[in-house]
Structure formats: structure tokens, C-alpha cells
N, C-alpha and C positions, 0 to 999 in steps of 0.2 A: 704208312706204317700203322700199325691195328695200336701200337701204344699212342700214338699220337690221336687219332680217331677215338678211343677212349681215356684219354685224359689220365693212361696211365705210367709212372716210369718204367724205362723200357729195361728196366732188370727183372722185374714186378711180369713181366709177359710170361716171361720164358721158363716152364715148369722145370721144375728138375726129380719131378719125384714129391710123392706128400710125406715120404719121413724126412726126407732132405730139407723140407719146407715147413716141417711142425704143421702140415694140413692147410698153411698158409697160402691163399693162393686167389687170386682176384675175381675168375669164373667160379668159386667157392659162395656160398654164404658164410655169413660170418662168425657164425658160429663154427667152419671149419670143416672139415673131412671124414662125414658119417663113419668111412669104412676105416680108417686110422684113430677116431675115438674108441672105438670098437675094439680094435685089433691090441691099442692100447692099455683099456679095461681089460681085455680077457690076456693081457700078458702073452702076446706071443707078437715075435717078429714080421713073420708070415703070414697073409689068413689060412694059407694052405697048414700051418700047426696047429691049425682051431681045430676043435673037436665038430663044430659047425657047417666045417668048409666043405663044399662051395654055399653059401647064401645068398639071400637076397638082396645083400649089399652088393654082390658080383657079375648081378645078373645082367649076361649083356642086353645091350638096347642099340635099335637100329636108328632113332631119334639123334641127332645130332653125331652120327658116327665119321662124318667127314672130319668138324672138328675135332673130337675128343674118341681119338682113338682107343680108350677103357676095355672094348669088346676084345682087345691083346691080352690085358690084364689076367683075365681069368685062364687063359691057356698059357701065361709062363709063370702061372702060378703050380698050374698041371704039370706042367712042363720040373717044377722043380722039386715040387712032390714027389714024383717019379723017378728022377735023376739024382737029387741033391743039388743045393745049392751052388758048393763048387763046380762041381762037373756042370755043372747050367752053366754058370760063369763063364767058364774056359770055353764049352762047346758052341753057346746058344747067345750069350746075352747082348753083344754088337751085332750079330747076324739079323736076329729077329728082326729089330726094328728096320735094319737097313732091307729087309728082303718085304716088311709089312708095308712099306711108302713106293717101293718100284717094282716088284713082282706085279706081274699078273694072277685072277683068281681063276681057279673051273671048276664051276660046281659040281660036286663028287669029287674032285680031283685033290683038291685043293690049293697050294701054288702051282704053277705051270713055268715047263721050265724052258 
């Protein structure tokens, strides 16, 4: 178990979201969650409400994308931009992740079905 291997309790693993976490979170430094300091300073829920977004806080990176799937982030941010919130909610927000961890990809295609 990766909590035991790092000497961390096994609550402590399991992200739930960095608003859910106050930015807290163990793969963090400790100073916290660049893109949640941020999002918090400029007063918006979303980064997709920033007058900024997208940024360089969002920028995907193919560096450690096994573990830290973040490269999602910035497309159901698009994704709620575009639709609204709710309607993400309802239509999109248990799907994504379950279709990002077992789907297949095809480049140009994008899922395959």
C-alpha cells in the first residue's frame, strides 16, 4: 500500500479535490496548491471564471501523467465553461473520470469506442 511505503496515513493518500482539501495534500509542497492560492486571491470558484483562464498554472504536462491525472483538469474546466456548471454536473462529472481510467485513446479521434 503506497501509504505504508511512504510513511503516510492512509486518509492523507486519497485526494478528494484541492478545494475539498484547502490545497492540502501530501504530493503538494507545503506551502500548498499554486492553482487554488490563486484561484483564491483572484476570488473565483473556477479558474475557468478568471479573466486569465486558461494559464500557466493549467498547463497540461506529459511528466508524471500516469500518476497525477491534472492533464483532465483543464478540459472539464472547458468543458464547464461551455456548458455550465450544472449541466456539467448532471451530464459529465461521474462519466469523465470513469471513461479517463478505462476508455481507450486514438489519436485524432480521441476516446474510442
Amino acid at each position: 500500500m503506497i501509504h505504508q511505503k511512504m510513511g503516510i496515513p492512509k486518509d492523507k493518500v486519497v485526494c478528494k479535490g484541492c478545494r475539498q482539501q484547502d490545497g492540502d495534500h501530501y504530493h503538494l509542497p507545503k506551502e500548498g496548491c499554486a492553482t487554488l492560492t490563486c484561484a483564491k486571491e483572484k476570488g473565483v470558484d473556477f479558474c475557468c471564471n478568471c479573466n486569465d483562464f486558461p494559464c500557466v498554472l493549467l498547463a497540461p504536462l506529459a511528466d508524471q501523467a500516469d500518476r497525477f491525472p491534472h492533464n483532465m483538469k483543464l478540459y472539464n474546466l472547458c468543458r464547464i465553461k461551455k456548458m455550465g456548471l450544472e449541466t456539467w454536473i448532471k451530464e459529465e462529472a461521474g462519466q469523465i473520470r470513469k471513461k479517463y481510467f478505462t476508455e481507450k485513446f486514438v489519436v485524432g479521434k480521441g476516446q474510442a469506442n
